[in-house]
mmCIF file as Biopython writes it, N, C-alpha, C and O atoms, coordinates in Angstrom:
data_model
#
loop_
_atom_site.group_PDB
_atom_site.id
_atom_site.type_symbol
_atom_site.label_atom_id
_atom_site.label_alt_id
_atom_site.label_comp_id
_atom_site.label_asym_id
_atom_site.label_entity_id
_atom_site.label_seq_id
_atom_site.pdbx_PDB_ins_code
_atom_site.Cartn_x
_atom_site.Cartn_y
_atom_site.Cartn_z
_atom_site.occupancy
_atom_site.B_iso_or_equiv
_atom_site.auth_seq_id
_atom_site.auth_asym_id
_atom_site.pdbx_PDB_model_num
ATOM 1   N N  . UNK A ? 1  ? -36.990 -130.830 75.797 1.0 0.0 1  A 1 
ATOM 2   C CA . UNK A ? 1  ? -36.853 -130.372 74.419 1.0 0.0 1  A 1 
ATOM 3   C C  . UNK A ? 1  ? -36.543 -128.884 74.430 1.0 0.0 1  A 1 
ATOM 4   O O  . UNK A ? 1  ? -37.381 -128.103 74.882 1.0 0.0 1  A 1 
ATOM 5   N N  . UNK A ? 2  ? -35.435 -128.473 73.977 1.0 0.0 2  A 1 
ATOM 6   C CA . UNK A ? 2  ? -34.982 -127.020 73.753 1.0 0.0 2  A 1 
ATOM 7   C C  . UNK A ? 2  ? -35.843 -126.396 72.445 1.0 0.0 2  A 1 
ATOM 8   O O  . UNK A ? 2  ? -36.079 -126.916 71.355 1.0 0.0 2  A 1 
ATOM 9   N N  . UNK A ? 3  ? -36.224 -125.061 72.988 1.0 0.0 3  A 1 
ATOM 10  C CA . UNK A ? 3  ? -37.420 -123.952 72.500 1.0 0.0 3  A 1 
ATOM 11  C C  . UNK A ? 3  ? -36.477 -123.578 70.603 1.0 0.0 3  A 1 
ATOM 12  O O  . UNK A ? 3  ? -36.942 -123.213 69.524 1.0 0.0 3  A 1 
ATOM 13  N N  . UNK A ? 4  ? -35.019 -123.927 71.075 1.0 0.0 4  A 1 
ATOM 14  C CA . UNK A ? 4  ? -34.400 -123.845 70.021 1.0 0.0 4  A 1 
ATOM 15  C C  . UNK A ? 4  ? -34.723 -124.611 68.987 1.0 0.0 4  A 1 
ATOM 16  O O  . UNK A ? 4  ? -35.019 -124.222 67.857 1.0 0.0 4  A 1 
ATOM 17  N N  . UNK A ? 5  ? -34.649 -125.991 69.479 1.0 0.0 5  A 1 
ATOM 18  C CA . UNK A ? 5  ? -34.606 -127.202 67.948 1.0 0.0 5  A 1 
ATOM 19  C C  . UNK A ? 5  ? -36.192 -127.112 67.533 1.0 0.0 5  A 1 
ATOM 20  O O  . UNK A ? 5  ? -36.621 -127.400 66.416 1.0 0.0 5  A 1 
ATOM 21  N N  . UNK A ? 6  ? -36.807 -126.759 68.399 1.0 0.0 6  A 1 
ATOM 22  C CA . UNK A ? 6  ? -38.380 -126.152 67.553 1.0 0.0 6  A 1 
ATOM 23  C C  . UNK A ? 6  ? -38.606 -125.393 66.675 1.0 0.0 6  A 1 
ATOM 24  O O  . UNK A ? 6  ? -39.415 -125.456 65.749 1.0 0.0 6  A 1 
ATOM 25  N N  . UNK A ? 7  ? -37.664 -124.424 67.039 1.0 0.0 7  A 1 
ATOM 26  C CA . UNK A ? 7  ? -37.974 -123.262 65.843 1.0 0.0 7  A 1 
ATOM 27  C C  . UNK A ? 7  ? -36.517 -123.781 64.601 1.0 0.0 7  A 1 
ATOM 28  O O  . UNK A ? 7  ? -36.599 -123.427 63.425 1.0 0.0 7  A 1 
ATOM 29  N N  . UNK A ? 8  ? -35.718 -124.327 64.930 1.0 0.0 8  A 1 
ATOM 30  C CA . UNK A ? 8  ? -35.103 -124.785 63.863 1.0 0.0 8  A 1 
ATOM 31  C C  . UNK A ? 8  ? -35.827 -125.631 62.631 1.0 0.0 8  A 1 
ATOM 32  O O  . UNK A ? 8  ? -35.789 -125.422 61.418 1.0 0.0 8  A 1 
ATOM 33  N N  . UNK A ? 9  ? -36.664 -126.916 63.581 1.0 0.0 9  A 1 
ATOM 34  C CA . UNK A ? 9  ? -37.342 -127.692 62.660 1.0 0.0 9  A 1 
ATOM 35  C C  . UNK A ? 9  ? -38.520 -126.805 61.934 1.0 0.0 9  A 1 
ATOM 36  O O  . UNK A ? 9  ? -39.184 -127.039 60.923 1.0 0.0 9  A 1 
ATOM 37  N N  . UNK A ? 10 ? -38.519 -125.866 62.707 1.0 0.0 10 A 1 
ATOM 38  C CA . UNK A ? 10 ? -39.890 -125.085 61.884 1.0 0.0 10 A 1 
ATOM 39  C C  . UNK A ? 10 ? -39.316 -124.031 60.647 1.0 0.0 10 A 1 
ATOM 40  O O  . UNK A ? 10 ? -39.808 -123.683 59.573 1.0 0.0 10 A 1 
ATOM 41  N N  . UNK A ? 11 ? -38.423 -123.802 61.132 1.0 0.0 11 A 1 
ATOM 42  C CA . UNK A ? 11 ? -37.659 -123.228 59.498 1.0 0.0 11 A 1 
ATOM 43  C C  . UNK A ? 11 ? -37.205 -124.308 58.443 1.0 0.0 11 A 1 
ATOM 44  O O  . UNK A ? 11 ? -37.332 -124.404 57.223 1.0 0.0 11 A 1 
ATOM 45  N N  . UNK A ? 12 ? -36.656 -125.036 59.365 1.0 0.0 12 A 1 
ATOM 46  C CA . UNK A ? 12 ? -36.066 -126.274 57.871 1.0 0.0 12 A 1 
ATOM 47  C C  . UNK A ? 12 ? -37.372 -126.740 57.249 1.0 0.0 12 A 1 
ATOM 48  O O  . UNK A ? 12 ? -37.286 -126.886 56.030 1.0 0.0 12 A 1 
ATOM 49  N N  . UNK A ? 13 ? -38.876 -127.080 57.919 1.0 0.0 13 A 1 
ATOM 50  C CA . UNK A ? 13 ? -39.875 -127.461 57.292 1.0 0.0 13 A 1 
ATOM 51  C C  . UNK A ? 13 ? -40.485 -126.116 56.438 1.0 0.0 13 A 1 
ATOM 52  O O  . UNK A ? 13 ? -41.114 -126.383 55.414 1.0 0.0 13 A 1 
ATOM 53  N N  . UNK A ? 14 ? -40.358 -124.951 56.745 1.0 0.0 14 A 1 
ATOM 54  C CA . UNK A ? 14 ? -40.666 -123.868 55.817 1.0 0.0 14 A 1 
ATOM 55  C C  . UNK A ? 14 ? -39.605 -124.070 54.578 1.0 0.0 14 A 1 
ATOM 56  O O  . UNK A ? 14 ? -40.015 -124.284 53.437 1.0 0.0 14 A 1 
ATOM 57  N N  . UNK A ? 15 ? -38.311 -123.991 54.872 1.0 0.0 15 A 1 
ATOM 58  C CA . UNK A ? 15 ? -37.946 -123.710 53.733 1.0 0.0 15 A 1 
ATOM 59  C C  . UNK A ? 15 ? -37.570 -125.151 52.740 1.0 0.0 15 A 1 
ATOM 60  O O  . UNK A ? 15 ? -36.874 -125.157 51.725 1.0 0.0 15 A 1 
ATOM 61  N N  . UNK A ? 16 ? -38.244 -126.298 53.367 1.0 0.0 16 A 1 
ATOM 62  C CA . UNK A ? 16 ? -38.743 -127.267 52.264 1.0 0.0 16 A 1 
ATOM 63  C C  . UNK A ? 16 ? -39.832 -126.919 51.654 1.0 0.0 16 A 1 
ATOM 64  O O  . UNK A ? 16 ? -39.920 -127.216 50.463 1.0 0.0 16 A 1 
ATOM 65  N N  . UNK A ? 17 ? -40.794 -126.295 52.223 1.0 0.0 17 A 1 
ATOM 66  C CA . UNK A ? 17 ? -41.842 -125.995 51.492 1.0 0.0 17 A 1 
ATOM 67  C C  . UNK A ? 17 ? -41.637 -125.266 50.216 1.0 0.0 17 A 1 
ATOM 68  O O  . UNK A ? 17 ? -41.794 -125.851 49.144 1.0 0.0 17 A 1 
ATOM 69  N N  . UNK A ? 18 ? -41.265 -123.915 50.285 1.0 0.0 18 A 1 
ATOM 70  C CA . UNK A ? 18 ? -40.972 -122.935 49.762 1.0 0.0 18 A 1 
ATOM 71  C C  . UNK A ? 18 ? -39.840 -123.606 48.055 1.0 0.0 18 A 1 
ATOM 72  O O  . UNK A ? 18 ? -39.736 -123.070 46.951 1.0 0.0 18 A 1 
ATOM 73  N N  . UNK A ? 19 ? -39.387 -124.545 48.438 1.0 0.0 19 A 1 
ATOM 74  C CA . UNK A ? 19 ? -39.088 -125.267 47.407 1.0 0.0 19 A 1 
ATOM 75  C C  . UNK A ? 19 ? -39.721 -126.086 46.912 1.0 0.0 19 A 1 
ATOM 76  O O  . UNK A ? 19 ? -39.635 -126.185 45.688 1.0 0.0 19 A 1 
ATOM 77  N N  . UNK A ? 20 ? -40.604 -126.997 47.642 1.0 0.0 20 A 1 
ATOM 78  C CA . UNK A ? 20 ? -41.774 -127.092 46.828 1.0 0.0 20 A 1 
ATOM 79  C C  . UNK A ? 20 ? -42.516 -126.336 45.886 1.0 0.0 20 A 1 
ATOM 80  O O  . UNK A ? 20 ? -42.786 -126.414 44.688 1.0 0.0 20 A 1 
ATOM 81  N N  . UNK A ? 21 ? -42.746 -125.604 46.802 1.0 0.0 21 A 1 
ATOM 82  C CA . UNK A ? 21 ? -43.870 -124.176 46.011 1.0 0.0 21 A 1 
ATOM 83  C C  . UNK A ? 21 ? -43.279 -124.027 44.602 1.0 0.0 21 A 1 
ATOM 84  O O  . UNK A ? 21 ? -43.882 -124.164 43.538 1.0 0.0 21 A 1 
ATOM 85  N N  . UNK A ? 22 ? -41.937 -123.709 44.800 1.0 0.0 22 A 1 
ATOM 86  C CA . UNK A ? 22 ? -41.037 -123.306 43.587 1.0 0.0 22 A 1 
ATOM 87  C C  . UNK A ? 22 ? -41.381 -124.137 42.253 1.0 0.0 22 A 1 
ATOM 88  O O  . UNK A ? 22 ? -41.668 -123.731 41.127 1.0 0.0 22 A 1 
ATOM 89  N N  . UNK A ? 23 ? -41.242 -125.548 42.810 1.0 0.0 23 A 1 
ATOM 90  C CA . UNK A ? 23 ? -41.046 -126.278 41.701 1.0 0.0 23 A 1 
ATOM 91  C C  . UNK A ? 23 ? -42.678 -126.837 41.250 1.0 0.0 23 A 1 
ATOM 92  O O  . UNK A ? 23 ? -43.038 -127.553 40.315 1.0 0.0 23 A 1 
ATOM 93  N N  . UNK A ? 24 ? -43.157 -126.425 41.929 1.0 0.0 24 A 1 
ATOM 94  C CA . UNK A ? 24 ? -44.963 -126.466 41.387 1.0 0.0 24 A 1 
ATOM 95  C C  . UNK A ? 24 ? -45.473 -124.960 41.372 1.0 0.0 24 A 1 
ATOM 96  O O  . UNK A ? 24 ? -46.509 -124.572 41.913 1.0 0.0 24 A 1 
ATOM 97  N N  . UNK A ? 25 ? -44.633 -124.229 40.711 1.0 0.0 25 A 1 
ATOM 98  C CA . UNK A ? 25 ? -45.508 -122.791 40.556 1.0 0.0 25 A 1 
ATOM 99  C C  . UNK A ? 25 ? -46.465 -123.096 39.629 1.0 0.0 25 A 1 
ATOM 100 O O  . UNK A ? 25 ? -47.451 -123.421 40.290 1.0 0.0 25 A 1 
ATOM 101 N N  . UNK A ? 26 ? -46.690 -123.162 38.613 1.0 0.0 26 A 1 
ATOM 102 C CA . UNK A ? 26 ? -47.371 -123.485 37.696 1.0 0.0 26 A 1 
ATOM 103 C C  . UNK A ? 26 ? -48.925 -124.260 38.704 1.0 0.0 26 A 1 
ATOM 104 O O  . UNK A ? 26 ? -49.998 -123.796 39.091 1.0 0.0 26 A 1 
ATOM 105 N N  . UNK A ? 27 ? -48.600 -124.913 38.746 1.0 0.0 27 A 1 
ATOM 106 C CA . UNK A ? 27 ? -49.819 -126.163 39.659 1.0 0.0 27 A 1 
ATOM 107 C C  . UNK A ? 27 ? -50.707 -124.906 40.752 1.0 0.0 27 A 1 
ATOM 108 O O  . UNK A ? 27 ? -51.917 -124.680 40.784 1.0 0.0 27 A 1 
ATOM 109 N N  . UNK A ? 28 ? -49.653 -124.291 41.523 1.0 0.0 28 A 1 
ATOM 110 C CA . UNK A ? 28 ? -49.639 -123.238 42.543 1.0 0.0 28 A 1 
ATOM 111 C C  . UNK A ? 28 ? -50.483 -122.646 41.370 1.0 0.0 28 A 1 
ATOM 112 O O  . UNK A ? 28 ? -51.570 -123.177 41.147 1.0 0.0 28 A 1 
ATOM 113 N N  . UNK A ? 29 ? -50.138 -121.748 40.714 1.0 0.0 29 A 1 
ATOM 114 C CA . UNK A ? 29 ? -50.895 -120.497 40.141 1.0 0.0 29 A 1 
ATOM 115 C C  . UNK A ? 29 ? -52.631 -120.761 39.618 1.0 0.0 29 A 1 
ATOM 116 O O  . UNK A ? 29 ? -53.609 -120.013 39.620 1.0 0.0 29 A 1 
ATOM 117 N N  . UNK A ? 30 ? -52.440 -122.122 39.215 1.0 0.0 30 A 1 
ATOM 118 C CA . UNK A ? 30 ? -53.755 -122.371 38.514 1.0 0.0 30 A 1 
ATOM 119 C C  . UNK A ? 30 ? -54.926 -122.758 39.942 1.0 0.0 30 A 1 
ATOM 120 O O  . UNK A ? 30 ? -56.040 -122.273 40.141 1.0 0.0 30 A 1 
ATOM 121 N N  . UNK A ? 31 ? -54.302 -123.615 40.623 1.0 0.0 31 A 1 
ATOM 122 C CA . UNK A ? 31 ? -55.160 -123.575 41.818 1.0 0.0 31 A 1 
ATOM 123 C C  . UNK A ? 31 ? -55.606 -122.285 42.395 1.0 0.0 31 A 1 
ATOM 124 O O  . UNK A ? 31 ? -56.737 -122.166 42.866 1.0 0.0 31 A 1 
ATOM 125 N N  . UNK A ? 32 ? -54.659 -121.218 42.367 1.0 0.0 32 A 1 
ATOM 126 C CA . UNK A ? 32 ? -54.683 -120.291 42.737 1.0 0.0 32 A 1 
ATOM 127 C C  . UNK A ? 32 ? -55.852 -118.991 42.449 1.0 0.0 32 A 1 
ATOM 128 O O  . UNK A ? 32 ? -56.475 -118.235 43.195 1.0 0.0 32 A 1 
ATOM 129 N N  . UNK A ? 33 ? -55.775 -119.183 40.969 1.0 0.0 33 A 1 
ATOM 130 C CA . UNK A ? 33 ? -56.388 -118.733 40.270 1.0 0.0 33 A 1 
ATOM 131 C C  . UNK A ? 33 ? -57.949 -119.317 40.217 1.0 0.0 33 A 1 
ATOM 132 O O  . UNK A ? 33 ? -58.770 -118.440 39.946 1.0 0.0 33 A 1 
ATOM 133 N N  . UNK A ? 34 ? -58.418 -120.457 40.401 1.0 0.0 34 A 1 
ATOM 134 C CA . UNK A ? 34 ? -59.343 -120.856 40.476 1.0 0.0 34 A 1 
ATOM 135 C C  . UNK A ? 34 ? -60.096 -120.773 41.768 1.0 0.0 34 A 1 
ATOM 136 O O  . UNK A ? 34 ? -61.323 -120.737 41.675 1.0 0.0 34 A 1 
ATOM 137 N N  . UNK A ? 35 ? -59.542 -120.736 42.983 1.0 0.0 35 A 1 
ATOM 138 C CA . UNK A ? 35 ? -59.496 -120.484 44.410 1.0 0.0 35 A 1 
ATOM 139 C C  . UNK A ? 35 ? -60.529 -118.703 44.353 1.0 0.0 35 A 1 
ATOM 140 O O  . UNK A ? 35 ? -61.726 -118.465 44.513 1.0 0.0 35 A 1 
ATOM 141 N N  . UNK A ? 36 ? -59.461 -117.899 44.084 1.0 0.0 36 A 1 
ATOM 142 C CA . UNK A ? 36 ? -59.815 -116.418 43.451 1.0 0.0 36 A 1 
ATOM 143 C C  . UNK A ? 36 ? -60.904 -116.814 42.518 1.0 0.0 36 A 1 
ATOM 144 O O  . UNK A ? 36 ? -61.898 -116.469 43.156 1.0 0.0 36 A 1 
ATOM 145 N N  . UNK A ? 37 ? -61.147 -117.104 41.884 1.0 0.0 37 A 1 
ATOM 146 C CA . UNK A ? 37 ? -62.439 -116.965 40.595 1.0 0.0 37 A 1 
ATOM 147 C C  . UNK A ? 37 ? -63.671 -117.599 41.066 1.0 0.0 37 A 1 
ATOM 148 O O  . UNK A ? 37 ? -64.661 -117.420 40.357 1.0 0.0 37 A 1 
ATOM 149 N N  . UNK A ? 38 ? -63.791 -118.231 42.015 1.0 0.0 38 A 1 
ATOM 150 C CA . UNK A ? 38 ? -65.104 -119.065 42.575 1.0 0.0 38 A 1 
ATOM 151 C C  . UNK A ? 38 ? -65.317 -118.515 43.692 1.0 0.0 38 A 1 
ATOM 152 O O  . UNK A ? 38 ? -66.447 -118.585 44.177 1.0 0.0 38 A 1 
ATOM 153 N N  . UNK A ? 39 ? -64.082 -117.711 44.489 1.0 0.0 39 A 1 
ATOM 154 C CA . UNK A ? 39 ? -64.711 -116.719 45.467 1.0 0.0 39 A 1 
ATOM 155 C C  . UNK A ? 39 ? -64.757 -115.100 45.475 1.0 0.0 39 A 1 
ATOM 156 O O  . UNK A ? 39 ? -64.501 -114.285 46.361 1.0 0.0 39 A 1 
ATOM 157 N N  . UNK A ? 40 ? -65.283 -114.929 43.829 1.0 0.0 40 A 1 
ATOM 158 C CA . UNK A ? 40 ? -65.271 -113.428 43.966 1.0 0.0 40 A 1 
ATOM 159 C C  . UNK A ? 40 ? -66.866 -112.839 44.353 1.0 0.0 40 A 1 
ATOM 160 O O  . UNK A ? 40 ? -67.863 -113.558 44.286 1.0 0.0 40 A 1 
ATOM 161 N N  . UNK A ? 41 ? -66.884 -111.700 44.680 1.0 0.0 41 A 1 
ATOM 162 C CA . UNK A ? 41 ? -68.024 -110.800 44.806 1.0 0.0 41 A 1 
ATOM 163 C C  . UNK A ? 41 ? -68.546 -111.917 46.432 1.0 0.0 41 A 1 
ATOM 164 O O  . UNK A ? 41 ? -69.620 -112.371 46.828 1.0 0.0 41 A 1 
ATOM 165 N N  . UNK A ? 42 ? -67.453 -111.953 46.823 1.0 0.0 42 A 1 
ATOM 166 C CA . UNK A ? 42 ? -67.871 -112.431 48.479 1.0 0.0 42 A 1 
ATOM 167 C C  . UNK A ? 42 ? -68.403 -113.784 48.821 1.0 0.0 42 A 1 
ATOM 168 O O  . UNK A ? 42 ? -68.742 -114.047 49.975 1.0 0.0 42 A 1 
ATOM 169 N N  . UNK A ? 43 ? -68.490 -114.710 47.780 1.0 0.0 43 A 1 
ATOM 170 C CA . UNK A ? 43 ? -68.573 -115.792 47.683 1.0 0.0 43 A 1 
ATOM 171 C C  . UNK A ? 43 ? -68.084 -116.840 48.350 1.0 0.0 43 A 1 
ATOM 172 O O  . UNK A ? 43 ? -66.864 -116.731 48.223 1.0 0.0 43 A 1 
ATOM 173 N N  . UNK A ? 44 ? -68.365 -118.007 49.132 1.0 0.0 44 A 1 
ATOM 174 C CA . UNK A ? 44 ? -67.555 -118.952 50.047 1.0 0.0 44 A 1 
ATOM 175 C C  . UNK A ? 44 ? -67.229 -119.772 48.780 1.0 0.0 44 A 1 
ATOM 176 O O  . UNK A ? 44 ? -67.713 -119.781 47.648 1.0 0.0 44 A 1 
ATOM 177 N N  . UNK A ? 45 ? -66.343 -120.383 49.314 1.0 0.0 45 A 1 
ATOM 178 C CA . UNK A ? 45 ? -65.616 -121.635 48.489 1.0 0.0 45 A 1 
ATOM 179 C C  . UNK A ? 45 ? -65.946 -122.498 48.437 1.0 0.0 45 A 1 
ATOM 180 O O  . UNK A ? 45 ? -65.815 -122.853 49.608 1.0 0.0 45 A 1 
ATOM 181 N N  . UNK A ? 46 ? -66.541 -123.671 47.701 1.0 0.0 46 A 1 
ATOM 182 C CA . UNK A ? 46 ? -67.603 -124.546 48.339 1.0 0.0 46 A 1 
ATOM 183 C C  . UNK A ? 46 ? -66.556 -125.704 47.974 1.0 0.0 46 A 1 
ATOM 184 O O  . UNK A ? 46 ? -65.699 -125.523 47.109 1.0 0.0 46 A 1 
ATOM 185 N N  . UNK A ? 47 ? -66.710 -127.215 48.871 1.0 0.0 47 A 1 
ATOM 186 C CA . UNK A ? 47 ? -65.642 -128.008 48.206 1.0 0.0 47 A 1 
ATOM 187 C C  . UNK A ? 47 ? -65.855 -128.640 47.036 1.0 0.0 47 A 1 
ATOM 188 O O  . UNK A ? 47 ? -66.916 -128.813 46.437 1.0 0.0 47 A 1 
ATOM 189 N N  . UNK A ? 48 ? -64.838 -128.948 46.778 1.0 0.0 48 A 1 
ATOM 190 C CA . UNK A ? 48 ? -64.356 -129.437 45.331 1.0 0.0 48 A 1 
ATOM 191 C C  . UNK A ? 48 ? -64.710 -128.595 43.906 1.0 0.0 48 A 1 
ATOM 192 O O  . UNK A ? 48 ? -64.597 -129.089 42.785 1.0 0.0 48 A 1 
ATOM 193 N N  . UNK A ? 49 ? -65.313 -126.758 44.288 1.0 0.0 49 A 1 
ATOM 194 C CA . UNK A ? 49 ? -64.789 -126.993 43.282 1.0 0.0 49 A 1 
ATOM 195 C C  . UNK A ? 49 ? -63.979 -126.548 42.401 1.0 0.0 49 A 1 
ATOM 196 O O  . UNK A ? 49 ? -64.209 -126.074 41.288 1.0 0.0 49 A 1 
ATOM 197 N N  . UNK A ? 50 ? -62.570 -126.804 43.206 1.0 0.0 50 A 1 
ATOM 198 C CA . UNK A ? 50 ? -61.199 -126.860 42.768 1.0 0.0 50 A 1 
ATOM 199 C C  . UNK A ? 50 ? -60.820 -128.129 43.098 1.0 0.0 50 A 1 
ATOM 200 O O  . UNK A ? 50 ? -59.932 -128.287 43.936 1.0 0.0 50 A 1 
ATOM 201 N N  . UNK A ? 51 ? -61.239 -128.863 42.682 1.0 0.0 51 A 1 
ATOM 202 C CA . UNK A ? 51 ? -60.637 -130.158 43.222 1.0 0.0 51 A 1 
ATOM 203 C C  . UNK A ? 51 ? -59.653 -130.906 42.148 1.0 0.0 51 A 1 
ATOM 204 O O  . UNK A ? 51 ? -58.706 -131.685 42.260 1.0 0.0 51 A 1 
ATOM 205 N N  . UNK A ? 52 ? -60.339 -130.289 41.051 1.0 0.0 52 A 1 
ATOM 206 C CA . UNK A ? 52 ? -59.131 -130.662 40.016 1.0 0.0 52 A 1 
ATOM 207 C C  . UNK A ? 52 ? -57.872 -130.164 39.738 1.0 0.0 52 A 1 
ATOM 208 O O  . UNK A ? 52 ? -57.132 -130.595 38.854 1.0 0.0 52 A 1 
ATOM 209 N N  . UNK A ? 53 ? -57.627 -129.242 40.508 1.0 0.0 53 A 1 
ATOM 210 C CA . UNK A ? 53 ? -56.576 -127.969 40.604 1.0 0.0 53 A 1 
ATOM 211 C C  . UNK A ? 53 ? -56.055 -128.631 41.876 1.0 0.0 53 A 1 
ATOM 212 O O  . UNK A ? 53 ? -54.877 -128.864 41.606 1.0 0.0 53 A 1 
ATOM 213 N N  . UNK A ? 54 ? -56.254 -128.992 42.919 1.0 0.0 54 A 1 
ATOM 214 C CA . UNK A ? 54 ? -55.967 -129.088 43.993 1.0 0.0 54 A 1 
ATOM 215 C C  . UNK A ? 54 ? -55.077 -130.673 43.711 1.0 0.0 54 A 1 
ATOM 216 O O  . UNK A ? 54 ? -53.912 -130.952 43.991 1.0 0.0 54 A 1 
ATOM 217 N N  . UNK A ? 55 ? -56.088 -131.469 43.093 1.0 0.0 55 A 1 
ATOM 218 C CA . UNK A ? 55 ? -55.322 -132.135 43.055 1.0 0.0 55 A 1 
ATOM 219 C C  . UNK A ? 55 ? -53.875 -132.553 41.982 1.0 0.0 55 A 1 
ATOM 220 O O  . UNK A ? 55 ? -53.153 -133.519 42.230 1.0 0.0 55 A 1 
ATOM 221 N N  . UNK A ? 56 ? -53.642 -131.552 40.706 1.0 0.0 56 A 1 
ATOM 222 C CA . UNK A ? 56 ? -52.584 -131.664 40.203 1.0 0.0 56 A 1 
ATOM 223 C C  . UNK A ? 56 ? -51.752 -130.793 41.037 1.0 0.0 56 A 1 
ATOM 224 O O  . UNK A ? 56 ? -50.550 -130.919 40.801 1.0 0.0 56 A 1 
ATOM 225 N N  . UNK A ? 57 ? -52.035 -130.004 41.881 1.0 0.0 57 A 1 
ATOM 226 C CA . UNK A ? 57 ? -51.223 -129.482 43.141 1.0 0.0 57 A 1 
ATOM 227 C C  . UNK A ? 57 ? -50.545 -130.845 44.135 1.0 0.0 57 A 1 
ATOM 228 O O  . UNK A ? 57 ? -49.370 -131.211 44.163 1.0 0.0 57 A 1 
ATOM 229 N N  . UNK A ? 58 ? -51.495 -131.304 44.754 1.0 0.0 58 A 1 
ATOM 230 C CA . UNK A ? 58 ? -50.624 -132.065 45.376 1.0 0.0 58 A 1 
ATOM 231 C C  . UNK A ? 58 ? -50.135 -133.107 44.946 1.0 0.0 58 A 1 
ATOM 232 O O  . UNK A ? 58 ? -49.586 -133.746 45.844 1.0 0.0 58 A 1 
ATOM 233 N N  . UNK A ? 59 ? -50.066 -133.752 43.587 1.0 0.0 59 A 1 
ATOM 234 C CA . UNK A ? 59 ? -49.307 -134.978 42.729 1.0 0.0 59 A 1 
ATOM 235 C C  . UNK A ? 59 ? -47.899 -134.051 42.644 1.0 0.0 59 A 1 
ATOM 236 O O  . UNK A ? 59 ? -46.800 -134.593 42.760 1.0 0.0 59 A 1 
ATOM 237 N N  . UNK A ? 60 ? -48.030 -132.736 42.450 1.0 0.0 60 A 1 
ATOM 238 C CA . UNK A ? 60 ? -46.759 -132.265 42.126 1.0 0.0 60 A 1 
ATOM 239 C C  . UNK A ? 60 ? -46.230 -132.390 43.535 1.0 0.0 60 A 1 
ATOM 240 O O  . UNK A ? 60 ? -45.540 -133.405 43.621 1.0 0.0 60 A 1 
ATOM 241 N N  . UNK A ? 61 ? -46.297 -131.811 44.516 1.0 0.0 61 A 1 
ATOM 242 C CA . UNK A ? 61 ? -45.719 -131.231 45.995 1.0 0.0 61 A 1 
ATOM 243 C C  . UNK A ? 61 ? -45.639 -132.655 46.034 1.0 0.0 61 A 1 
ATOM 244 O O  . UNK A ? 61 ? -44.572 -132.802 46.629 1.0 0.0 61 A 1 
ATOM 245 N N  . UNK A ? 62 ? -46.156 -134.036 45.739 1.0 0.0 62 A 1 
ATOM 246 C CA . UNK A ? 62 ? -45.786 -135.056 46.583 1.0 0.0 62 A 1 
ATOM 247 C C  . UNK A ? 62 ? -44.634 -135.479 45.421 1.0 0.0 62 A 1 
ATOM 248 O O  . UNK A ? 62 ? -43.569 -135.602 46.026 1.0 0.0 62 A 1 
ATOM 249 N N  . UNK A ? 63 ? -44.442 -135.751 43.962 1.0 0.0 63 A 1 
ATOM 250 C CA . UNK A ? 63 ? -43.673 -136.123 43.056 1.0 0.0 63 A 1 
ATOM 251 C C  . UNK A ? 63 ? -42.181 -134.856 44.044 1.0 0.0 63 A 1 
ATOM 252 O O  . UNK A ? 63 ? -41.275 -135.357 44.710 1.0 0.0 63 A 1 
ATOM 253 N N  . UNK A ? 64 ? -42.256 -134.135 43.954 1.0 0.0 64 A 1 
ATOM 254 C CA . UNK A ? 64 ? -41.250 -133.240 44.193 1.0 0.0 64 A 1 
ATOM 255 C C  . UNK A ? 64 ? -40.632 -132.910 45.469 1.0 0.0 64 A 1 
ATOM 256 O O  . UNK A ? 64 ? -39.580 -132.328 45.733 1.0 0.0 64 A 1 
ATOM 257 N N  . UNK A ? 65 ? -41.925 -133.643 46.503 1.0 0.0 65 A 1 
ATOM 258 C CA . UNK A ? 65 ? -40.406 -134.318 47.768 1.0 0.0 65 A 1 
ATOM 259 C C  . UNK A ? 65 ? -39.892 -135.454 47.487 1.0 0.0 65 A 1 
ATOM 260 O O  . UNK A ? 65 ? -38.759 -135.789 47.832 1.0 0.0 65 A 1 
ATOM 261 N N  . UNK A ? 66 ? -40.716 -136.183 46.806 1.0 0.0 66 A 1 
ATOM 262 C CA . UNK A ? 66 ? -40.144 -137.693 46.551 1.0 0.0 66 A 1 
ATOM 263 C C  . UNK A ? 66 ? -39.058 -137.315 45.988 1.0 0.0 66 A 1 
ATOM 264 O O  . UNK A ? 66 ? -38.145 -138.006 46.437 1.0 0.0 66 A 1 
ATOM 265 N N  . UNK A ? 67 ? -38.546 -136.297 44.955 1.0 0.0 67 A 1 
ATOM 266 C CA . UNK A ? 67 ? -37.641 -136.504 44.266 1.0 0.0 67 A 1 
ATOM 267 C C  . UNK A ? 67 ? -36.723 -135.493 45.509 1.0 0.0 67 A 1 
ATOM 268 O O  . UNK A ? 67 ? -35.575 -135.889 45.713 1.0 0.0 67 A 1 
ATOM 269 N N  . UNK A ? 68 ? -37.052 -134.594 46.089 1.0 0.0 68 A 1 
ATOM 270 C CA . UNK A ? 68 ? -36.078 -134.402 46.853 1.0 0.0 68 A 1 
ATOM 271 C C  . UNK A ? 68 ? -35.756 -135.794 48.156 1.0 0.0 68 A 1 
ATOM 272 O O  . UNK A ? 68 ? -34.709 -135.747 48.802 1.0 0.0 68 A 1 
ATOM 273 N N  . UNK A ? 69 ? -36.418 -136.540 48.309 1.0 0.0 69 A 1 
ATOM 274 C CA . UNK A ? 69 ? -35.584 -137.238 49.100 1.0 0.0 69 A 1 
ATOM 275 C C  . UNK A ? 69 ? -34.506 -138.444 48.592 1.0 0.0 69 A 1 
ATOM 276 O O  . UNK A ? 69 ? -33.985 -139.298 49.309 1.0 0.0 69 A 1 
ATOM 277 N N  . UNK A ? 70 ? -34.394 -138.320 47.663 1.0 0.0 70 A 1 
ATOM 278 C CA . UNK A ? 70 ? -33.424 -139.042 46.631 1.0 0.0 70 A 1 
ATOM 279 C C  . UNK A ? 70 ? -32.215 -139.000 46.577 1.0 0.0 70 A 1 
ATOM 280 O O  . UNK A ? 70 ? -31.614 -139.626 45.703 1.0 0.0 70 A 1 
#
């Protein structure tokens, strides 16, 4: 396996992402925002609870490869 087609597939999988991201900014920001607000003043993140954020995050990122593989 050439050191090349590694780092190729690793850009083409970044810059699918990055279009993801795009098309779930919104989803992105609120998770985001909630991520930041439950860990301020040094606080750990405890799970779930962003879980409701997290998960209209990934319905979008998964709706929006589906539609890119179309």
């Amino acid at each position: 396996m050439s050191g090349s087609n590694v780092w190729s597939r690793s850009r083409d999988k970044l810059r699918i992402f990055t279009e993801l991201v795009g098309q779930c900014a919104e989803e992105a920001s609120v998770y985001g925002k909630c991520v930041a607000a439950t860990t301020t003043s040094k606080r750990e993140l405890k799970k779930d609870l962003c879980a409701k954020e997290f998960a209209a995050l990934k319905t979008c990122f998964t709706n929006a490869a589906k539609k890119r593989m179309k």
